[in-house]
N, C-alpha and C positions, 0 to 999 in steps of 0.2 A: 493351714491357709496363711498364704503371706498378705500383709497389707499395706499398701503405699496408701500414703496421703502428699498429693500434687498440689503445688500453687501453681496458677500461670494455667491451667489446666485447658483453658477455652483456647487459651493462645492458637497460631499456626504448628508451632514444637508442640505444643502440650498435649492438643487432640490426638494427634499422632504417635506421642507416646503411649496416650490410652489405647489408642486400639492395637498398639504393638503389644504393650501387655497382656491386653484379654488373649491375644492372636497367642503367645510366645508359654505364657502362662494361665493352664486351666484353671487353677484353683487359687488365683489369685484375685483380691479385693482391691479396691480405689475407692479414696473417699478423696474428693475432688473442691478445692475452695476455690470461689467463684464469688464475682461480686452483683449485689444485685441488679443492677444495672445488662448484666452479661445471663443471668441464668435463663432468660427467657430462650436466649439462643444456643447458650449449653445444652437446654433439656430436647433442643430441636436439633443435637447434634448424636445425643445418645438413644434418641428413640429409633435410630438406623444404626448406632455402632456396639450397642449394647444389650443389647437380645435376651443376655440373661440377667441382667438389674444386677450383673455386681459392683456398679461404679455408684455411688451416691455423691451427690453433688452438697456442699454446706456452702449457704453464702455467709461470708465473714472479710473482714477488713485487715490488710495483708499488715497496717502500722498498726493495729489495736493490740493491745497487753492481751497473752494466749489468742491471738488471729480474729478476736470477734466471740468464740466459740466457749461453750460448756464442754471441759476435755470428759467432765463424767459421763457424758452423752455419747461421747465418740471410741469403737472399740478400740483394741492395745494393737498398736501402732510397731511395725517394723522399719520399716524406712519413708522418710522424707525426702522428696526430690520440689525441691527450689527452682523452678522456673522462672517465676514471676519477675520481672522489670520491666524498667522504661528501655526499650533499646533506642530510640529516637534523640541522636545525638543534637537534635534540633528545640527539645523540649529545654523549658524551663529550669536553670542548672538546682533551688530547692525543692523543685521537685522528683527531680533525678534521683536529689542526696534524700529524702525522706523514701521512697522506695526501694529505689536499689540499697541501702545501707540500711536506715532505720527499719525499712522492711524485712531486712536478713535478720538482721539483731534479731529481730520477735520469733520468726521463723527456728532461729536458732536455739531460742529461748524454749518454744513449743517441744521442736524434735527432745531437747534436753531432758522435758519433763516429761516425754512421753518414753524416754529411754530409745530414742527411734538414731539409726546412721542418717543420719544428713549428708545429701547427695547434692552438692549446691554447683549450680549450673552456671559458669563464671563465665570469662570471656580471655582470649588474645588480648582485648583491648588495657587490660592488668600492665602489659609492657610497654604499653606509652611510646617513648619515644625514644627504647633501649635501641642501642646500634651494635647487631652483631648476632651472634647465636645467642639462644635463648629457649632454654629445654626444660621439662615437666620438671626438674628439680631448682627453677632460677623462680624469683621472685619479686622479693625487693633487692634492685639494682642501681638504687639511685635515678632511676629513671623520673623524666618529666612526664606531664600528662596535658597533651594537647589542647584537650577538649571537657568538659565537664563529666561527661559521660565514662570517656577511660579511668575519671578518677576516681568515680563512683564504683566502679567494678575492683576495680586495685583495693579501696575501703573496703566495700563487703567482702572480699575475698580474706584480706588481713582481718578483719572482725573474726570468719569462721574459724581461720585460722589459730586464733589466740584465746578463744572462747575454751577455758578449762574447764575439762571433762564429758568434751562435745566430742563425739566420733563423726570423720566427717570425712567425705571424698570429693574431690573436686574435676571439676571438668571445664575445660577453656576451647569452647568451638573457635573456630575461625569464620571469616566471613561467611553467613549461611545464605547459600542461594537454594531453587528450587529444586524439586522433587527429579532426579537423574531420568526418570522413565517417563514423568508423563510432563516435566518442567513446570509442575504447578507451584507458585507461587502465593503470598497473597498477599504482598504488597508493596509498592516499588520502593528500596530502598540499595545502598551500598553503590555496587557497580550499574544498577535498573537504572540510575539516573542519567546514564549515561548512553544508554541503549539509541535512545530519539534522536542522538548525535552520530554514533555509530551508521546509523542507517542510512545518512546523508549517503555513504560510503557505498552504498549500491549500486549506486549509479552510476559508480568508473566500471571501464572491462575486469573483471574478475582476473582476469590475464595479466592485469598490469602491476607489477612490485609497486607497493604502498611506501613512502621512505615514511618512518614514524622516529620522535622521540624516544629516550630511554625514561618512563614516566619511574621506572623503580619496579619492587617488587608485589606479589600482591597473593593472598593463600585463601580460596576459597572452597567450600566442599556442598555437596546437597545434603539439605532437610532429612534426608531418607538414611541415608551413611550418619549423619548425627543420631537420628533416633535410635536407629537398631546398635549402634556402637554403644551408647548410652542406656539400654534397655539391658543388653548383654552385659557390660561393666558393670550397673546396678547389683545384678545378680550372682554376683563373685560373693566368694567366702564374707559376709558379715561383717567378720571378724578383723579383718584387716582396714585400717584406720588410715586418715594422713595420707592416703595416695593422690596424687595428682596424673590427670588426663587429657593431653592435647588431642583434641579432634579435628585435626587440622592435616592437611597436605603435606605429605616428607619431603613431596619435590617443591624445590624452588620453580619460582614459574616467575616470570616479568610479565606487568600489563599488556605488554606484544602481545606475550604466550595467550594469554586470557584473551586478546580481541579475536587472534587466529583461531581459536578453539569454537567464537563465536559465529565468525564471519560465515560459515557457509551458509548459517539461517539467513540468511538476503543477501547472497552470493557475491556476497565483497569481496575487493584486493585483498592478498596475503600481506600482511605487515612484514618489514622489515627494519632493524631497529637501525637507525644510521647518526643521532646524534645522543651521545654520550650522557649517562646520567651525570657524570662529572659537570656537565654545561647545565643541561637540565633543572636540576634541583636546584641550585643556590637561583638560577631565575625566578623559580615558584618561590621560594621563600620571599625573595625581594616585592614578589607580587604581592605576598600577603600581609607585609608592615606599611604603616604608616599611613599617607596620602591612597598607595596606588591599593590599598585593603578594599578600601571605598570604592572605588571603580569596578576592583576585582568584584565583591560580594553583590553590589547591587548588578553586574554584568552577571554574574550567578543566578540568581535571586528570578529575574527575566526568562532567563531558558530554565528554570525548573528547577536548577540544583542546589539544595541547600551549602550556604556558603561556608558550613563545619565543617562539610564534605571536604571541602578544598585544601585542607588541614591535613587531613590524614587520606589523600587517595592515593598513596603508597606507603606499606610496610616500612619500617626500619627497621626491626628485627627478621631474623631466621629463625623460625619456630620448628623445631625440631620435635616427632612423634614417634621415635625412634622405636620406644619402650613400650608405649600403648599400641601399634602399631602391630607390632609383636606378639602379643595380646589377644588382639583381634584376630590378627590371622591366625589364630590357633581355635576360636569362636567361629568362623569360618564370614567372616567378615570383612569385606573387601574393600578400599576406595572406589570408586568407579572412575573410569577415565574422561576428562575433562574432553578431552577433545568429540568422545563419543556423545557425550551428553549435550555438549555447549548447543550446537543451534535446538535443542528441542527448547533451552530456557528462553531461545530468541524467540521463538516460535508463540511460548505460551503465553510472552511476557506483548506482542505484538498482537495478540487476539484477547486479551483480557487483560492488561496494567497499563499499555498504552495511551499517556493522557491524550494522546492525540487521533486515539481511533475512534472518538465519537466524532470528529471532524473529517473523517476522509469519505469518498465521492463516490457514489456507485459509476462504474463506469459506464452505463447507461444514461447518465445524465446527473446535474448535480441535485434532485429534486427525489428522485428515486428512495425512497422508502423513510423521507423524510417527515416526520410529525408536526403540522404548521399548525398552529390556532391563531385562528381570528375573531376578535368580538365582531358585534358588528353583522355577522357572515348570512346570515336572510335573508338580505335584499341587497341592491345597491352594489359597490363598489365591496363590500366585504364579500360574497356571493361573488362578484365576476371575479376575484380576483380569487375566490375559492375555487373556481371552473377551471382556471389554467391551471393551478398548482396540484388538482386533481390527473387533469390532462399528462401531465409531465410525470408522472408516479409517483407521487404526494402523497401520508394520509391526512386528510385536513378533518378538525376539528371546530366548528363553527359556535361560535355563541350567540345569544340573541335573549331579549327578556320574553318575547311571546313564544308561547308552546306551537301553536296555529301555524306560525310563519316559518317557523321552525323545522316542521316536516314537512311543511311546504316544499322549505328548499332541498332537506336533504332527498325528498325524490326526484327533484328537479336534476338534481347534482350527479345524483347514484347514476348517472342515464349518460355522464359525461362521459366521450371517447376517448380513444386513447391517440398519442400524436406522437408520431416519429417510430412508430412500432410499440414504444412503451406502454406495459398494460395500464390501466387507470389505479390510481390509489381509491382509499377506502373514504368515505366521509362518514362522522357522526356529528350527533348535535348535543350540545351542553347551554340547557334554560339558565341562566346566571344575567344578577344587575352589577354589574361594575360598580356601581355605586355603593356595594354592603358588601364591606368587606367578609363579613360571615360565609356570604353565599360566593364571594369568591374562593375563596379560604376551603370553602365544601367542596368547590367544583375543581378546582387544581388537586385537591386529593384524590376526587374520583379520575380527573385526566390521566395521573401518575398510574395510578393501583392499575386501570381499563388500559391504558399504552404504555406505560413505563417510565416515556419520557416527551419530552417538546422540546426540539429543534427552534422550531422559532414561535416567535410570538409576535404578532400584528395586530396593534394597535388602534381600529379603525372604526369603533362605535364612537361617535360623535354626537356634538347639539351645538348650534348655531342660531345667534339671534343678532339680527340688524336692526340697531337702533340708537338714533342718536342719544347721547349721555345726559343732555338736558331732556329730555322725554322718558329716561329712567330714574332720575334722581330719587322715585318713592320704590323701585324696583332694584330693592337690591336682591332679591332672591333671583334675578334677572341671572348676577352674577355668579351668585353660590350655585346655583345648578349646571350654569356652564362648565364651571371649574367641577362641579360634582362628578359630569361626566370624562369632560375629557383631558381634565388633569390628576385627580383623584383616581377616578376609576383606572385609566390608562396605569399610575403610579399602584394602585391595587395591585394590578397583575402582577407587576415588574417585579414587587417587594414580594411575591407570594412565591415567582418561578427564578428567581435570580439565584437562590441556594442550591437549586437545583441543577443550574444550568452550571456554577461557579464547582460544585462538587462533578459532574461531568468533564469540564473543561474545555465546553462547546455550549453556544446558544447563541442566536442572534437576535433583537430585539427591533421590528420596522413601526416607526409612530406614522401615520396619516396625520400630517402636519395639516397646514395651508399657508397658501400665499400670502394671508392678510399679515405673518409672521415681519415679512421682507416687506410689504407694499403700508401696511399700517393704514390701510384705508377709513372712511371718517363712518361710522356707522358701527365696527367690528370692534367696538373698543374692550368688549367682552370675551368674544370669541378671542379675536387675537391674543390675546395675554392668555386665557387659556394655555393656545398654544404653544406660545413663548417660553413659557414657564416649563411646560412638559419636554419642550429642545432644550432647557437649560437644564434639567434636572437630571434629561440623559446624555447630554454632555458632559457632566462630572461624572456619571455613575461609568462612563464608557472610557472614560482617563481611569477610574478606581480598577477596571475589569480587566485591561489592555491583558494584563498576563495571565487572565484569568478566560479569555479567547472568548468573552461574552460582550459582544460586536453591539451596535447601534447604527438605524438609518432614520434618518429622516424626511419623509416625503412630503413633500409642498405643491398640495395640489390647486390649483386655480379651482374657479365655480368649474360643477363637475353637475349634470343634469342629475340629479337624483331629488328622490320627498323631501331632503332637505331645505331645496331650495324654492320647493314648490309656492309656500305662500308668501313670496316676493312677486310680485305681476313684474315689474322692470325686467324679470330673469327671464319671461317667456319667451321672447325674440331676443332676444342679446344675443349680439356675434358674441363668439370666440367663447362659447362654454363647451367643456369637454362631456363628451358620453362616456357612460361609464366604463368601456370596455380600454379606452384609453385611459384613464384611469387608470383603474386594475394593473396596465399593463407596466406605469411606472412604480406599481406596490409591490409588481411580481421582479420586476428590475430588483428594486429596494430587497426580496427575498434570498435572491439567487446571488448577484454579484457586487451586496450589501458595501456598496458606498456610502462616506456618511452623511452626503445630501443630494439629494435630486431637487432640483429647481427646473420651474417652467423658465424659456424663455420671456416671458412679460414678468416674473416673480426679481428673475436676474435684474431684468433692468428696472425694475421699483427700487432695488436695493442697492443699487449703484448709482442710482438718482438720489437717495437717503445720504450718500455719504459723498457723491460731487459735488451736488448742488441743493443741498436741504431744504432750503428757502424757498427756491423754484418750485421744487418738488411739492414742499407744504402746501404753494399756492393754488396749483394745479388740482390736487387735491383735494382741496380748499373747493374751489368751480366745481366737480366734479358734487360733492358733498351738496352746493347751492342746487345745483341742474337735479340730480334724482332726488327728492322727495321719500320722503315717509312712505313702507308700503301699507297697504290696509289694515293688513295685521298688525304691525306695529304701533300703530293705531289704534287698535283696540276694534276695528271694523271686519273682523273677520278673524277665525281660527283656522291656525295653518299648523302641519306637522313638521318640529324643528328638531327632530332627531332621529340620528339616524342608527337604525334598528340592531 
């Protein structure tokens, strides 16, 4: 019986090596290191891939002296295969160098004492910034290293290298993209960042020659051609030592080559290269010193792409596989052809890595199978504004502290029709106080786990108190509950789904503002700051998000007839208060086509009064303030309901 012991094991390569193994070799063992953190989803990877329990998983620490591990525990070991690194040219350059290097060392250390070939899994990026050919027998050539990351791999590979009386084989993949047959992927990186750019390109006639740059060269191969080429080399004679192996493409190819390979998956123009890498290149270089770095990286930085990227997104060497190559095809292992495979990685990468397909529209409407929560959603203006978004093919999620009112509405809701042919969305109800955060904390988990995810999140359980500030001077609880609810609790949510939304790369966030934000009327000096506070908190938080496509609206709604306002007697007849269904309909505006504020007309002109004419404005005010009076309740003559559910 042969036995490998894998680092990197859970990896996207690593798994896949193991099932090639078990698949390639019957009576072959795996003892697989894994760290604890990862073995809960190791063990949920091998209870489908591993049918006969020959793979055991050890968790151990890839920089620990002997990897974490009791080697007496562990049987006699034949080959080690070195997976494990940072490949994320983005990360931390010490922590790069304490993994990829200090982590080989140990690695190398282990194989030694186990007497095991170390199979150490290197990279192209070894060649840095060599110009020119560069074949399984070149190494150190004087070359620079771009980035932290190629230096890290060029270290560990001279570590293995130099390590007396280590037997060791090495392997330097190339760009590894997804699986040739089915484009699986599993995580955007390399050329993927460039995909969401690419795709603009669809939308010329496919008929039309594309004039493109000479961006340079670029060698990419699939997951699937690395693993079995690697599975296969593994299992060569033992006994030969010191070999090195490119798994990389013999053909030259230019980034043309690679857009054309891709384009048909969203039936893009044919490139055509028409301006010279000779022009080309020394322009990106000049982009990337000095003053215009700055521009460049944070203009990077905004569309998605890491700004290391920009460094190395073309080859300088010609990696040649000349020998290994050779090898293989006598293995019966092939490349597979780029141009055959390319749109399936468009394909897989545009249905599941796209940071921008949690964002795009059912074309039935833009509401269509959208997850909306609303606190608030029982009664009132949360409730009508849950009816249209139901309406339009929504699933809306309703919150509320009463259980009673609760299913009230959701069978009120359940009974909505559908508008414009769209069937209706689904509604449930979640009992949660905004106010504790515990019970918000519980309820966003159960939201997640029961839908998955929240599109948006409407901000509209409220509490409102009119009263003048010399009438509350013993009342300050007056204030801490206002703010409890509707800025606290509001800020509850935000802070609970904003990871969520931010790891997505879509969520939009609507507050039910008020008017009294803009008008500052004399009575509201509670409520409004409230409000105040809650627009200014997510007007930072929505500058912090911008690239993070987790949007903000703010709606300032005037008096709106609801139990809010009920125990003010002045509100009974007052012109100009809004029903709730008007209402609703500027929260449902605020959902759909998430500007960042909606103002009433009388809110507009309070706030242009504030800043033409302040004085005026106050004095009016001022009258306004003298003429209504105290209502009962405020007074202590009567208990009224100030919040809305």
């Amino acid at each position: 019986m042969t036995t490998y012991f894998i680092t990197g094991g859970s990896g996207f390569i690593g798994r896949r090596v193991i099932e090639r193994l078990l698949a390639v070799e019957s009576d072959t063992r795996i003892i697989a290191l894994v760290r604890g953190a990862t073995l809960s989803r190791f063990s949920e990877f091998l209870a489908s891939a591993d049918s006969t329990g020959r793979v055991l998983p050890v968790v151990g620490d890839l920089t620990a002296a002997g990897l974490g591990l009791d080697a007496d525990e562990l049987p006699d070991i034949d080959h080690v295969i070195h997976l494990a690194a940072i490949y994320d040219m983005t990360a931390d350059a010490d922590v790069q160098h304490t993994t990829n290097v200090e982590g080989t060392a140990r690695v190398a250390d282990f194989a030694m004492a186990a007497d095991a070939l170390l199979h150490h899994v290197s990279s192209i990026a070894v060649a840095g910034d060599h110009r020119g050919t560069y074949t399984e027998d070149d190494f150190d050539t004087g070359q620079g290293f771009p980035t932290p990351y190629h230096r890290t791999k060029f270290e560990a590979e001279r570590l293995v290298r130099n390590r007396e009386g280590l037997r060791w084989r090495i392997y330097r993949p190339s760009v590894v993209v997804g699986d040739s047959r089915t484009g699986e992927m599993d995580k955007v990186d390399g050329p993927y960042y460039f995909f969401g750019h690419l795709q603009l390109l669809g939308a010329l006639p496919s008929s039309l020659p594309l004039p493109m740059p000479d961006l340079g060269n670029t060698n990419i191969v699939p997951v699937d051609y690395v693993v079995a080429s690697l599975v296969a080399l593994c299992a060569l004679d033992p006994e030969h030592s010191g070999l090195v192996h490119h798994l990389a493409d013999p053909r030259r190819r230019t980034i043309t080559d690679m857009y054309n390979a891709i384009a048909p998956g969203f039936d893009g123009p044919r490139g055509h290269t028409v301006v010279p890498n000779a022009i080309v290149e020394p322009m990106l270089r000049l982009a990337g010193t000095g003053p215009l770095r700055v521009g460049r990286d944070l203009l990077a930085t905004q569309q998605g792409v890491p700004p290391a990227l920009l460094d190395t997104v073309a080859l300088t060497a010609d990696f040649r596989a000349d020998a290994t190559a050779t090898v293989l095809h006598g293995l019966g292992i092939t490349l597979p052809d780029l141009e055959e495979y390319g749109p399936r990685l468009w394909s897989y990468w545009a249905e599941h890595l796209d940071p921008a397909r949690h964002r795009r529209q059912d074309p039935r409407g833009p509401l269509v199978g959208k997850n909306i929560l609303i606190t608030g959603g029982s009664a009132g203006i949360g409730k009508a504004a849950a009816r249209m978004c139901l309406a339009r093919g929504a699933n809306v999620m309703i919150l509320a502290r009463d259980p009673a009112g609760l299913d009230a509405a959701v069978s009120e809701l359940a009974a909505t029709p559908s508008k414009d042919g769209v069937p209706p969305g689904r509604v449930s109800a979640y009992q949660c106080d905004v106010t504790d955060t515990e019970s918000v904390t519980g309820m966003v988990k159960r939201v997640l786990a029961e839908h998955d995810h929240v599109d948006v999140l409407v901000n509209n359980a409220g509490r409102s108190i009119r009263r003048a500030t010399i009438n509350a001077t013993d009342r300050m609880h007056d204030y801490q509950r206002v703010m409890a609810v509707n800025y606290f609790g509001a800020v509850n949510l935000i802070l609970a789904l904003l990871p969520h939304m931010v790891a997505r790369q879509s969520g939009h966030i609507v507050n039910v503002t008020s008017i009294a934000v803009q008008s500052r009327t004399a009575r509201f000096g509670a409520y409004a700051a409230s409000k105040a506070a809650l627009e200014a908190f997510s007007d930072v938080v929505g500058v912090e998000t911008l690239s993070d496509h987790v949007t903000f609206t703010n709606v300032r709604l005037p008096l709106v007839r609801t139990r809010m306002i009920a125990p003010t007697e002045a509100y009974e007849d007052q012109a100009g208060v809004w029903g709730v269904d008007k209402a609703a309909s500027r929260v449902l505006h605020g959902i759909v086509d998430r500007p960042r504020r909606i103002n009433s007309a009388m809110g507009s002109l309070a706030e242009f009064g504030h800043r033409i004419a302040p004085g005026l404005t106050a004095r009016l005010l001022h009258q306004e303030y003298l003429l209504f009076g105290e209502s009962a309740a405020a007074l202590g003559q009567a208990t009224g309901y100030d919040r809305r559910p």
